[in-house]
N, C-alpha and C positions, 0 to 999 in steps of 0.2 A: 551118784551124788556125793558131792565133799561139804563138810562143812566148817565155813571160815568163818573166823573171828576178823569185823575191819576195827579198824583204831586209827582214826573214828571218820565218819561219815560228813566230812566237810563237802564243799563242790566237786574235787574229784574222787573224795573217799566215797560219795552217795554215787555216784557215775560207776563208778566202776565196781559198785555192789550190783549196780543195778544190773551192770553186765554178765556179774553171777549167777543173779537169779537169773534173769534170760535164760544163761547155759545150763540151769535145772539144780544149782549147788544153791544150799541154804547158810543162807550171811548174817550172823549174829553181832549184834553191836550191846554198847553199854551204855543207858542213856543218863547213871546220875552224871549228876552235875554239867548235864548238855543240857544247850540252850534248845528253844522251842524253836526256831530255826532248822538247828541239826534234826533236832523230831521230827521235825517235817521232811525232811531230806531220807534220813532212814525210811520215814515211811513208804513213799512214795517210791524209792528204792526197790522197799518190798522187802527191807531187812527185819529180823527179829528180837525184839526188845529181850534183855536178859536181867536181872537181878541185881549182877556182881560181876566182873571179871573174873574173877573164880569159877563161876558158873559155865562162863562163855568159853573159855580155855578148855574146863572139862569135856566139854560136845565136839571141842575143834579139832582138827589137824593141822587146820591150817591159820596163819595172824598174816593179816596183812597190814601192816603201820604205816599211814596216810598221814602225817600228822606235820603241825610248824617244825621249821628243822631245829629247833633251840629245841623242841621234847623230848626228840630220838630218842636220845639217848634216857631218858626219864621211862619213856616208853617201854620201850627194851629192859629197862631192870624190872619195873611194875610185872612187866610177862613173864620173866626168869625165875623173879623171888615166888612164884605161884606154882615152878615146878613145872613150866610148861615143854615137853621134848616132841613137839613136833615140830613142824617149817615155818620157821620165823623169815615174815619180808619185809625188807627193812622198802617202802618204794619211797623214803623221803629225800628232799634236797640237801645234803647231807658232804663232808667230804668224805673221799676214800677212807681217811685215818679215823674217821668216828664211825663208818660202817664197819671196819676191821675191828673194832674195839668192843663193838657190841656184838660178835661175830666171837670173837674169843673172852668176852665174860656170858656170853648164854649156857645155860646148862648143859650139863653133858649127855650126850643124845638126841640131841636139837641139832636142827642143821640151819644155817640162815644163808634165806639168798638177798641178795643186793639186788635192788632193782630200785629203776627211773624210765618215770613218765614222758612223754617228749608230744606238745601238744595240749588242745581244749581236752576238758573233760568228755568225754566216748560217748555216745548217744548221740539221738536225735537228727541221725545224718552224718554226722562227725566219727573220724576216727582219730585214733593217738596210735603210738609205740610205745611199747612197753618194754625197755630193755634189760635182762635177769643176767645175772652171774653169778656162781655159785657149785655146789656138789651137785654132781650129774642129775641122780635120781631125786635129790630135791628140787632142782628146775623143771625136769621133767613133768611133775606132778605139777608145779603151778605153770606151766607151758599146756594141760592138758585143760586147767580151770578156763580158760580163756580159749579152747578152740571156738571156730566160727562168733566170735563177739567184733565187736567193732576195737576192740584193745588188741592191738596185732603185736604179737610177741618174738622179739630178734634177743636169740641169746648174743653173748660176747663172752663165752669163757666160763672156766670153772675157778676164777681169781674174785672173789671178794675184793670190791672195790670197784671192780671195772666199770662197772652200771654208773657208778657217782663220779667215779673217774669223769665219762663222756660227758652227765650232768652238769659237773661243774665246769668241764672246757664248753659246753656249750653257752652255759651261766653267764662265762666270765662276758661273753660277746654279747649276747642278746641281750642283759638287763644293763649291763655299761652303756651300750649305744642307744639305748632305750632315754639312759639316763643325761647321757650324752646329749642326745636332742634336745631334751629339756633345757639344758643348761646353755646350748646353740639359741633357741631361739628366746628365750629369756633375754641374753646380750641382745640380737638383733632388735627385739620389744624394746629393751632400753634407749636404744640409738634409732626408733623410728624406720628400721629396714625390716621388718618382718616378712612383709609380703615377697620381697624383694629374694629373702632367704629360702622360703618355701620356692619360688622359682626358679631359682639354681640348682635346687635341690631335685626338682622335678624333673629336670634332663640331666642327672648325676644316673653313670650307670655304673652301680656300685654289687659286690659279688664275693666281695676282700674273703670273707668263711669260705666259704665253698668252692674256693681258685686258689690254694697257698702257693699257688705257680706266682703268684702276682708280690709274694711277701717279699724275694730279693729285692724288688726294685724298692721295696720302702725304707730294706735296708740301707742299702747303696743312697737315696737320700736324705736318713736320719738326720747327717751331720748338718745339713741347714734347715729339719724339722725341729728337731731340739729347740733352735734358740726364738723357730717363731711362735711352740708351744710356749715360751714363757715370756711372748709377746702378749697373749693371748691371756695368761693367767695376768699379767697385768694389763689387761684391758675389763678381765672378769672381774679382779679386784675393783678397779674404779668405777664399773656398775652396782659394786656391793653385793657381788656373785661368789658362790663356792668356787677356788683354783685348785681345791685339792688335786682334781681330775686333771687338769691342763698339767698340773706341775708334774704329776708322777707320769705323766705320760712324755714330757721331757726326759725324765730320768730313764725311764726304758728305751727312750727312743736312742740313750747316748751309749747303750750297749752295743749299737751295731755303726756307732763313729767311726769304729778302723776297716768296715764295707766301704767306705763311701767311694761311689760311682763303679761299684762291684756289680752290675746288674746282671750278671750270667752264675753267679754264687749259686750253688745246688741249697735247695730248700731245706735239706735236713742241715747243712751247714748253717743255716741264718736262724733257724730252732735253736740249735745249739747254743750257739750266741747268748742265747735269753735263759740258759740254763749254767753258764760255764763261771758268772760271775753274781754276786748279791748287790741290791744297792738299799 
């Protein structure tokens, strides 16, 4: 049995306590100033109330930090300034450069692994990945907390960072397109074509993440995307819609203007592209 400190017990922090306990390890939390929500969540968990963070670090070995990504880092010093030198995990949505940060002001003796979630909270049916990076025998130990749980654990490396790394190139895609819709069918709402949207949309077979074989060709026709994205941002305008999104997606798109009709372009060539200049 290990026992972990979570910080703190939100939807996936209580999930994946829960999965602790499951595994036989006893999960200490801290409940001032948590709402009766989080209470219920730790309880139900199956986690154990403690006093102080002071308290909870003394019994630990292990911190797992669950937390909004603006605390991280707040997170992470609360733990340090307590003198904590066992495995600090950082599993929040985070970038690389704030997980290296609190990686090199953690105490000396501590090891911290980077980790991200990918997926619903674990339970009930449900599984997630858990992806860690970090010092060998500090992943190993939290790769051993989570055998047989529904939290299935793929390392990527002993580089801090790399966990947040994939987090946020996943980020960037899922919660933009996410975002993206909304603001698609907002216009369409505007102009009386909704329905009309979601049924195009309905025999769109769409794969763009998980095919970059397919990214040349978008290079190769930037140069006449460019200017209909800021057709588009003046069409959103005159609904009284956000363009931010349409316009920047112009200006990325005019990075790959000198592909145009390149469509055999090797994929790590058309990455590059989007790295070789700023806008």
């Amino acid at each position: 049995m290990t026992v972990v400190t979570v910080l703190h017990p939100g939807a996936m922090g209580a999930a994946v306590s829960a999965e602790l306990v499951g595994g036989g390890h006893e999960v200490l939390w801290v409940p001032k100033e948590r709402s009766a929500e989080t209470r219920r969540r730790a309880s139900e968990a199956g986690a154990t109330a403690c006093d102080s963070l002071a308290e909870a670090l003394s019994r630990s070995a292990v911190v797992l930090s669950v937390c909004p990504p603006q605390a991280a880092e707040d997170v992470a010093a609360a733990v340090a300034a307590h003198g904590f030198d066992g495995v600090y995990v950082d599993v929040n949505a985070i970038s690389p450069q704030r997980v290296q940060r609190i990686a090199e002001e953690a105490r000396p003796g501590s090891a911290v692994v980077d980790g991200s979630v990918f997926g619903q909270p674990p339970g009930g049916g449900r599984t997630a990945r858990f992806y860690i990076a970090g010092p060998g025998s500090a992943v190993d130990l939290v790769a051993s907390l989570f055998t047989d749980t529904a939290l299935h654990v793929c390392r990527v490396g002993d580089m801090v960072g790399s966990a947040s790394a994939l987090k946020m190139a996943f980020a960037s895609y899922q919660k933009a397109a996410r975002t993206l819709a909304g603001v698609a069918h907002a216009l369409a709402d505007a102009h009386g074509v909704g329905e009309q949207l979601t049924a195009e949309a309905e025999v769109m077979v769409s794969a763009v993440l998980s095919d970059p074989e397919y990214l040349p060709s978008v290079a190769a026709r930037a140069w006449r995307w460019a200017p209909e994205m800021e057709e588009v941002a003046d069409a959103l305008r005159a609904a009284d819609l956000p363009t931010v999104m349409a316009e920047a997606t112009a200006r990325v798109l005019t990075l790959w203007e000198k592909d145009k009709g390149q469509y055999e372009l090797p994929v790590a060539r058309v990455l590059s592209q989007l790295r070789s200049e700023r806008i």
